[in-house]
Each structure stands twice: as structure tokens, then as C-alpha cells.
C-alpha positions as CSV (number, residue, x, y, z in Angstrom):
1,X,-137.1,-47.8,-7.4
2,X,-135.0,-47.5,-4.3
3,X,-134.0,-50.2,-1.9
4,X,-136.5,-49.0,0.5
5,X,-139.1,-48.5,-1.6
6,X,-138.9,-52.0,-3.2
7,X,-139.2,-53.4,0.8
8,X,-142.2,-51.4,0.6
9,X,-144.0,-52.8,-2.4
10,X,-142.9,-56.2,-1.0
11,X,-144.4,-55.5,2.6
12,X,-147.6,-54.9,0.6
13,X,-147.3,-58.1,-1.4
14,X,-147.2,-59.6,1.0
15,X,-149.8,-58.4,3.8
16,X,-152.3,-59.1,0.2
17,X,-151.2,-62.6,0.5
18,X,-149.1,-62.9,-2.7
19,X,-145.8,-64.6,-3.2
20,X,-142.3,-63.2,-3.6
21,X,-141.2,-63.6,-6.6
22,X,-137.4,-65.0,-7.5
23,X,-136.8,-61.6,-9.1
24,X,-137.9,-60.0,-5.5
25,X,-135.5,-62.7,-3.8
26,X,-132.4,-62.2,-6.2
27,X,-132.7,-58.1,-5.2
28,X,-132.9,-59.1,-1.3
29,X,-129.3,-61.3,-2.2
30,X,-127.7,-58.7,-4.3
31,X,-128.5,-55.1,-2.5
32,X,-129.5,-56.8,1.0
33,X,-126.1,-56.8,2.2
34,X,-125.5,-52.9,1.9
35,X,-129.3,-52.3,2.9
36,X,-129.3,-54.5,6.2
37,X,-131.2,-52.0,8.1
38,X,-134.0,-50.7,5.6
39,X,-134.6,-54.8,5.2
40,X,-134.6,-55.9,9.3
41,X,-138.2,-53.9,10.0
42,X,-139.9,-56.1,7.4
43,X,-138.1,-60.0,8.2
44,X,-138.3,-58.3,12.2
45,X,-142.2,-58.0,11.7
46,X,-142.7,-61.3,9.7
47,X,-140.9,-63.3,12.6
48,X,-142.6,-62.1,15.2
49,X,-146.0,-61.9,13.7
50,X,-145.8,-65.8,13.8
51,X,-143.4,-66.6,16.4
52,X,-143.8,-63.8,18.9
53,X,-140.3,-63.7,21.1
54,X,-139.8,-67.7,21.1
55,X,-137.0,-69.1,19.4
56,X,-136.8,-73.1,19.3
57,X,-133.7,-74.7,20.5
58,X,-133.1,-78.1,18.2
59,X,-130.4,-80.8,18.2
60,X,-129.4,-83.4,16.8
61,X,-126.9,-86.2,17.1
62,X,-124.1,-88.3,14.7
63,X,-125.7,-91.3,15.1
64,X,-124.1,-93.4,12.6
65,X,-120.7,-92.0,11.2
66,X,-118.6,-92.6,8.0
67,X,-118.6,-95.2,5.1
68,X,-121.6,-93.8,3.4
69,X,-121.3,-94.5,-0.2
70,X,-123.1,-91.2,-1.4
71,X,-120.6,-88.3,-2.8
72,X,-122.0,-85.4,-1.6
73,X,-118.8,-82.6,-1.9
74,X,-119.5,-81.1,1.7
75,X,-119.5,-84.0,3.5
76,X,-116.9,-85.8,5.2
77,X,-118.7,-89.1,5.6
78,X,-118.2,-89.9,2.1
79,X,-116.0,-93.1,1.0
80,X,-114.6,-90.9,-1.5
81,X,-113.4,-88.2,0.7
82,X,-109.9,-88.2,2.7
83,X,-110.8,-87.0,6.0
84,X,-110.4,-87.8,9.3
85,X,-114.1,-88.5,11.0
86,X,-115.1,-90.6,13.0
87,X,-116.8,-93.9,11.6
88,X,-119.0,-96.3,13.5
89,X,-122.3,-97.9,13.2
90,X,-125.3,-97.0,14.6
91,X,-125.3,-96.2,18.1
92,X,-127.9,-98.2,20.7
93,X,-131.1,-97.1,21.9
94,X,-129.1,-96.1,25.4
95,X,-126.6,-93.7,23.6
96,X,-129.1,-91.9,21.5
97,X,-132.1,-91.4,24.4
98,X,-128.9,-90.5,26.8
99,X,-127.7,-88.2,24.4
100,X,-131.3,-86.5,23.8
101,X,-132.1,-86.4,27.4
102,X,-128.9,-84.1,27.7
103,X,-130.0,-81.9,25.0
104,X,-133.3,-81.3,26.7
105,X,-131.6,-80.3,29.8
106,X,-129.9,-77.6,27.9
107,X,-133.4,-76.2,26.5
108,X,-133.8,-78.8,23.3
109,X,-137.2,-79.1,22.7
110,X,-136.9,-81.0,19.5
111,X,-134.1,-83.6,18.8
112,X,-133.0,-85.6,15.2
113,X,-131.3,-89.0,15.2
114,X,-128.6,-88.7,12.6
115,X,-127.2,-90.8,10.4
116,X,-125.1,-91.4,6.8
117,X,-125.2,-93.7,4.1
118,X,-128.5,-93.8,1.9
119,X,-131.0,-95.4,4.0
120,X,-131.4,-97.7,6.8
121,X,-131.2,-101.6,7.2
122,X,-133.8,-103.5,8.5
123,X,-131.9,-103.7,12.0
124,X,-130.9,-100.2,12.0
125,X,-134.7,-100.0,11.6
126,X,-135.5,-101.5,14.7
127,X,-133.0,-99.3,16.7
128,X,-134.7,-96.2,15.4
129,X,-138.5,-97.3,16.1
130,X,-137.1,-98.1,20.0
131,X,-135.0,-95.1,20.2
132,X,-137.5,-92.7,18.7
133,X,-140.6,-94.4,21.1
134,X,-138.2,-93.6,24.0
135,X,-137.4,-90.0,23.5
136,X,-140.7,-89.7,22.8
137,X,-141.6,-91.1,26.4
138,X,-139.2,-88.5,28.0
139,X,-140.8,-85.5,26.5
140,X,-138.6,-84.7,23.9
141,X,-140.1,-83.9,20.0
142,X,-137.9,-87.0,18.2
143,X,-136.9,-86.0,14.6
144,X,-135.0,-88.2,11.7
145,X,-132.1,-87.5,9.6
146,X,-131.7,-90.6,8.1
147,X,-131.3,-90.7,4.1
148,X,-133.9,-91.6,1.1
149,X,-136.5,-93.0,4.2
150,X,-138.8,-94.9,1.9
151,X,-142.6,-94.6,2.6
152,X,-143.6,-97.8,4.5
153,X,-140.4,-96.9,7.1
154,X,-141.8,-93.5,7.5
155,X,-145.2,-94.9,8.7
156,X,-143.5,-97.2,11.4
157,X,-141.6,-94.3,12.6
158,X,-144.4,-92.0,12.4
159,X,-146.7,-94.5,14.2
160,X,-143.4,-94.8,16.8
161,X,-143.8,-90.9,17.7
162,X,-141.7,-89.3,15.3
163,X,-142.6,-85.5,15.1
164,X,-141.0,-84.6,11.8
165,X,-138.7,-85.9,9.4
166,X,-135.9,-83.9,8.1
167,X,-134.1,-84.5,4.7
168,X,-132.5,-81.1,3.2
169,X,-132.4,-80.3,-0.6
170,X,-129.1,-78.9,0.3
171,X,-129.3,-76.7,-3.6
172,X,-131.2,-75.8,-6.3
173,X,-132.2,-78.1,-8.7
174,X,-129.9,-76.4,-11.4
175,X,-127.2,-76.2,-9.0
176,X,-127.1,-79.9,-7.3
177,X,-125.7,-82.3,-9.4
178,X,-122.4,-79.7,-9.1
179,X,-122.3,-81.1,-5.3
180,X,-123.7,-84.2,-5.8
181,X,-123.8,-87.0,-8.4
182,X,-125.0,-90.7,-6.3
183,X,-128.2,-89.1,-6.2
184,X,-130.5,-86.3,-8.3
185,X,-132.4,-83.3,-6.6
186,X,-135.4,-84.9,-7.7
187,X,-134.7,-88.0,-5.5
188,X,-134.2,-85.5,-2.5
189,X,-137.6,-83.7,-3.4
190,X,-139.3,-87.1,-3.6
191,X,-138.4,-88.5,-0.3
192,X,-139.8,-84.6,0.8
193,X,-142.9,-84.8,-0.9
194,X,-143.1,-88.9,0.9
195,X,-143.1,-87.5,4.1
196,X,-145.4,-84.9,3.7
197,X,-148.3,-87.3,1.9
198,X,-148.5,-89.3,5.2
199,X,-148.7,-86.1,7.2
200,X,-145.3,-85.6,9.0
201,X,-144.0,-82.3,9.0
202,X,-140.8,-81.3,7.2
203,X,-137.8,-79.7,7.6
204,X,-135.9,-79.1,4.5
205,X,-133.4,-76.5,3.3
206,X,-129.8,-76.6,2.6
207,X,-126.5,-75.4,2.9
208,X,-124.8,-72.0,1.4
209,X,-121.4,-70.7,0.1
210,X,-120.8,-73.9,-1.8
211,X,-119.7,-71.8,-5.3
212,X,-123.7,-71.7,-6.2
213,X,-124.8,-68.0,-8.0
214,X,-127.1,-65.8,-7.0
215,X,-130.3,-67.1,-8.9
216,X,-129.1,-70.5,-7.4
217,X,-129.6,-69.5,-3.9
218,X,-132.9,-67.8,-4.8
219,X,-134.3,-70.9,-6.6
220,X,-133.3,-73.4,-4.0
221,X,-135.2,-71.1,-1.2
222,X,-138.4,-70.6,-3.7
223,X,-138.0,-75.1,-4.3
224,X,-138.2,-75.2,-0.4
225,X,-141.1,-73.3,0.2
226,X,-143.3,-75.0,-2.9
227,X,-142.2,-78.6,-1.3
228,X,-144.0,-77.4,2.0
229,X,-141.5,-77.2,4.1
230,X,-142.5,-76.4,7.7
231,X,-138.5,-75.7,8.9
232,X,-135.7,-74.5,7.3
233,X,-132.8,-75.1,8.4
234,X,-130.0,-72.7,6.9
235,X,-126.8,-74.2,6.9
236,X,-123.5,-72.3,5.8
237,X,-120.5,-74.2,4.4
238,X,-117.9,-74.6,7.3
239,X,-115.0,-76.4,4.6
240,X,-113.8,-79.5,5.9
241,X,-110.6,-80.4,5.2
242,X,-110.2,-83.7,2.9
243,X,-113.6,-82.3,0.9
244,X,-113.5,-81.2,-2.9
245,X,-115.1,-78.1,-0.9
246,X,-112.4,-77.7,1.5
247,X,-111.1,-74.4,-0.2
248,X,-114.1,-72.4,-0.5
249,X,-114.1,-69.1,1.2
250,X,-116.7,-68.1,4.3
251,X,-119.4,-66.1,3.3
252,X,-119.4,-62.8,4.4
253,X,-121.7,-62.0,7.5
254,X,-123.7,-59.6,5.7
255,X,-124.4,-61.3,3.0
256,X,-125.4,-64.4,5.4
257,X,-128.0,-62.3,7.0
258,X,-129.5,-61.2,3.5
259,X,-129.8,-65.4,2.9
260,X,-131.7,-65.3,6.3
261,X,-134.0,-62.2,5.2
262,X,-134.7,-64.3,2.0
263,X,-136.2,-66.8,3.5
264,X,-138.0,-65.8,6.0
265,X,-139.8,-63.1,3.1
266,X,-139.9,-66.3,0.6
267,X,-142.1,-68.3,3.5
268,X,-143.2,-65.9,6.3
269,X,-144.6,-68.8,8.1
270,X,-142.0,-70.8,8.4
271,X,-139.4,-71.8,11.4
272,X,-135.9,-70.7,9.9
273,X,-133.6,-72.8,12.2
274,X,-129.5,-71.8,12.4
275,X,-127.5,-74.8,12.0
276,X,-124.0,-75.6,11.3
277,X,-121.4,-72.9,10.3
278,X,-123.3,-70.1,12.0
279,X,-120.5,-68.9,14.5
280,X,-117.3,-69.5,11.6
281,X,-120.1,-67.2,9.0
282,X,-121.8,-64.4,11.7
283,X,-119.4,-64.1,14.1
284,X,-120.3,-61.8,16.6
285,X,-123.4,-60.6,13.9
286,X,-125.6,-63.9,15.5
287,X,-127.9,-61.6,17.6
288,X,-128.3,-59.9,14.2
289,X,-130.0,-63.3,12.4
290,X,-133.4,-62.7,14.5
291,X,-133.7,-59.6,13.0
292,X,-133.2,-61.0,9.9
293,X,-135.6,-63.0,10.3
294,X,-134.3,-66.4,12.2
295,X,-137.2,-68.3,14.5
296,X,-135.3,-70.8,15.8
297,X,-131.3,-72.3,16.9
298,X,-129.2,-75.5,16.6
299,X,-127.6,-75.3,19.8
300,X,-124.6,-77.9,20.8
301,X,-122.6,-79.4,18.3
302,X,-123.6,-80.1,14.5
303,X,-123.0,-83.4,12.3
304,X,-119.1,-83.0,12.0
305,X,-118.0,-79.3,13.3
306,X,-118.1,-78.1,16.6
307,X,-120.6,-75.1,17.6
308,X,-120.7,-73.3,20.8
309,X,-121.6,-74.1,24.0
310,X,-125.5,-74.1,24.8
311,X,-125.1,-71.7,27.4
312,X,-124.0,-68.9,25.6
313,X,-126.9,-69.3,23.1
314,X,-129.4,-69.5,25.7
315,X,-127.6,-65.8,27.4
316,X,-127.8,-64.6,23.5
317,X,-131.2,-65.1,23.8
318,X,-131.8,-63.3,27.4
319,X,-130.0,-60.6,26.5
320,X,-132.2,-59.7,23.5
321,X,-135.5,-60.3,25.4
322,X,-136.1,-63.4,23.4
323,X,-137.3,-67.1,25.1
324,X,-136.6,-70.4,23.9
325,X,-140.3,-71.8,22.9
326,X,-141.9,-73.9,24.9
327,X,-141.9,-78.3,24.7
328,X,-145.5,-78.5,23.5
329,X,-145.5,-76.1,20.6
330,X,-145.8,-77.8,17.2
């Protein structure tokens, strides 16, 4: 079967309410890339059957750098990497509601306290539950970032105004313990599954170009969508130097917009948020990602890498007739 008519079968599939399949998603990876334009009308249509022409505008902020005792290979907060980040404790109340009231000026609608090492302390505790109450107070959809969040501390944030909890999966079960080994895939789905038993939504998806196949890629996008996630954000490895990961090679643009395609075909009805590495990976394909299937942008600066200024997002954005969505959507 041709490329297009394989898009066709899968439109179908799809409009009678039936799953992709891995086998469907591992095509989309392989022959995507040389098929971009027989695969946009499909991931086009899926996008703005459920999102219309609003893109969200998230951000988040490094509230808590460095000394985090977990391993994983991207990361430059690790103990056991030799970089040269930043490393202090978590920030006050003042700093973080500052820093989200700045993001909302520059069209952030929803905005995730970040922070490393496995889990909060009991005073770190208390910092979140005031900071989240207060950017909740200002209008602003407060999310968390914040390691293995164990159940009772999601409930006090939850009944503090957190909006959603965020904790990617970063790879495939098969594939994870290759870029992680303080902690299993299952512990990652777990603290998922915690979040969504109480009723908080979920973002959850993971980063890619990390030396994972194929299948891998497929497999971690299918583990998503079963957990329920209501967000993916799609993360591509920008290697940081002092990282076991620091050599990898970019992926190439094309093939980041067939990862895009993938998962907005995998879980129509899901945001699909561009995070970090999108500018290094798409270069001047970005306006492309939409197409492919993209509901939503990171805008300011990510965890440890720079990204581009908001304003040329939001002028992206105009140009292509698209509007950021508005502060009371869910």
C-alpha cells in the first residue's frame, strides 16, 4: 500500500473511533519524513478539529537547581554529571509568583514550578502550597514539576489550586533504564497513574534523539496515551555538555516533525506542547510543527537551555493565523 493510501486507511480508523496501532506509528516514523506533505492534511485536521486556531503558551521555571541525586543521562542537575549549572535551593514564594506573573505578561496561560532531586521536603512543601495558592490568585493555571510527588502531597497541592501535575516518562519502558538507572519506568508511570486517581490532569511525554530505535519512540508515545495523559510535551535532546548524552547528534527536522505527526495521530485529543530543543531541532521548520500536528508552545526559556524570545513565538503565531488560547480554557 502506498504512503498515501496507508494515511487513508488511518483517517478512517480513526473517524470509526479505533486506535492506531504501533505498527501504524512505526510507518508514520520511518516513511513520514520523506512523506511530510501526504501526512500534514491528516495531523492538520486532527489539531484543529479539537483545538480550532488556539495554541497554548506554557512556562515553566528552574525553581530548585543542581545536587539532585537521580542519574538521569540528559540532565545536568545530576551529582554524577560534570557540568556547569547553576545549583541553589528552592527559590521563595516572591521569586516564583514574580517570575510567573512575567510569563503571563508574555501570553503564559499556564505556568510549572520546577524543581530537581526526587521529591520535596516538608519545608519545600510549604513553599510550593503558598507559591502555587498565589499564582493561582493572579490568574495564572499553576502546574508542578517536582519529582516522585507522593499522593497525600498531591492532594495539599491540588486543594492549593494546582491545575495539573506534570512528571514525563521521558522513554519507553524497554528503552529507560538505558537513560536512567536511580529509578524504573514503572516508578515514573506510578507517580502518573497517582495524579490521575485524585483527578488532576497530566502532562506526560518525554524527550527524543537520546540513541532510542524506532519501535522505542513508537512505544513510549502509545505508554503515554494509555497512562491518560492530557498534554504531551515533546522534548528533543539539546546535548549538554558534561552529560553521558553530550555527543549525540540533533535530530533531523524532518524526522522531528514525523515524531510530532505520531503523536498527535496516537492521541488526537490531546495538547502536544513544544518544549525544549525545538529551535536547535526545527530550525526555521517551527511554523511547520502545527501542521504536524502541535496544539500548543513552551515559550521563554526551558529547564537548562535557552529558547527564544517570547515575542517571536507570539509573531510565529500571527503570521500563520493562529492565537494563543485563552486563560480560562482547561
Amino acid at each position: 500500500m502506498t504512503f498515501g493510501g496507508f494515511i487513508n486507511r488511518l483517517r478512517e480508523k480513526i473517524e470509526e473511533g479505533n486506535n492506531a496501532t504501533i505498527q501504524d506509528l512505526v510507518r508514520i516514523l520511518v516513511e513520514g519524513p520523506d512523506h511530510l506533505f501526504e501526512l500534514f492534511p491528516l495531523t492538520d485536521s486532527l489539531r484543529y478539529k479539537h483545538f480550532g486556531n488556539f495554541i497554548r503558551l506554557c512556562a515553566i521555571m528552574n525553581a530548585k537547581s543542581g545536587i539532585c541525586d537521580q542519574d538521569c543521562f540528559f540532565c545536568g542537575q545530576s551529582t554524577s554529571c560534570r557540568t556547569k549549572d547553576d545549583i541553589y535551593p528552592l527559590l521563595p514564594v516572591e521569586r516564583i509568583l514574580e517570575t510567573a506573573v512575567r510569563a503571563k505578561g508574555c501570553g503564559a496561560t499556564k505556568f510549572s514550578i520546577v524543581g530537581s532531586g526526587l521529591a520535596p521536603s516538608e519545608n519545600e512543601m510549604d513553599i510550593l502550597i503558598r507559591s502555587i495558592t498565589a499564582i493561582h490568585q493572579n490568574g495564572i493555571s499553576p502546574c508542578i514539576s517536582f519529582g516522585m510527588l507522593q499522593l497525600g502531597q498531591l492532594d495539599r497541592l491540588r486543594d492549593a489550586g494546582l491545575a495539573r501535575f506534570h512528571h514525563n516518562i521521558e522513554a519507553s519502558s524497554n528503552f529507560y533504564s538505558k537513560i536512567c538507572t536511580t529509578r524504573s519506568w514503572e516508578d515514573n508511570a506510578n507517580a502518573v497513574k497517582a495524579a490521575k486517581d485524585i483527578g488532576l490532569p497530566v502532562c506526560c511525554g518525554g524527550i527524543f534523539g537520546m540513541g532510542e530505535g524506532t519501535e522505542n519512540r513508537a512505544e513510549m508515545i502509545l505508554q503515554s496515551a494509555q497512562l491518560g495523559a492530557d498534554s504531551f510535551p515533546v522534548n528533543f535532546l539539546n546535548p549538554i555538555l558534561g552529560t553521558p548524552l553530550a555527543d549525540r547528534p540533533l535530530l533531523d527536522p524532518r524526522e522531528a516533525l514525523a515524531i510530532i505527526a505520531a503523536i498527535r495521530i496516537a492521541s488526537p485529543q490531546a495538547q502536544i506542547i513544544l518544549c525544549g530543543g525545538r529551535e536547535v531541532t526545527l530550525r526555521s521548520c517551527q511554523s511547520l510543527t502545527f501542521a504536524a500536528g502541535a496544539s500548543g508552545l513552551m515559550i521563554g526559556d526551558y529547564l537548562l537551555t535557552k529558547g527564544r524570545p517570547a515575542d517571536e513565538d507570539l509573531a510565529m503565531l500571527e503570521d500563520l493565523g493562529l492565537r494563543p488560547e485563552p486563560a480560562n480554557s482547561r
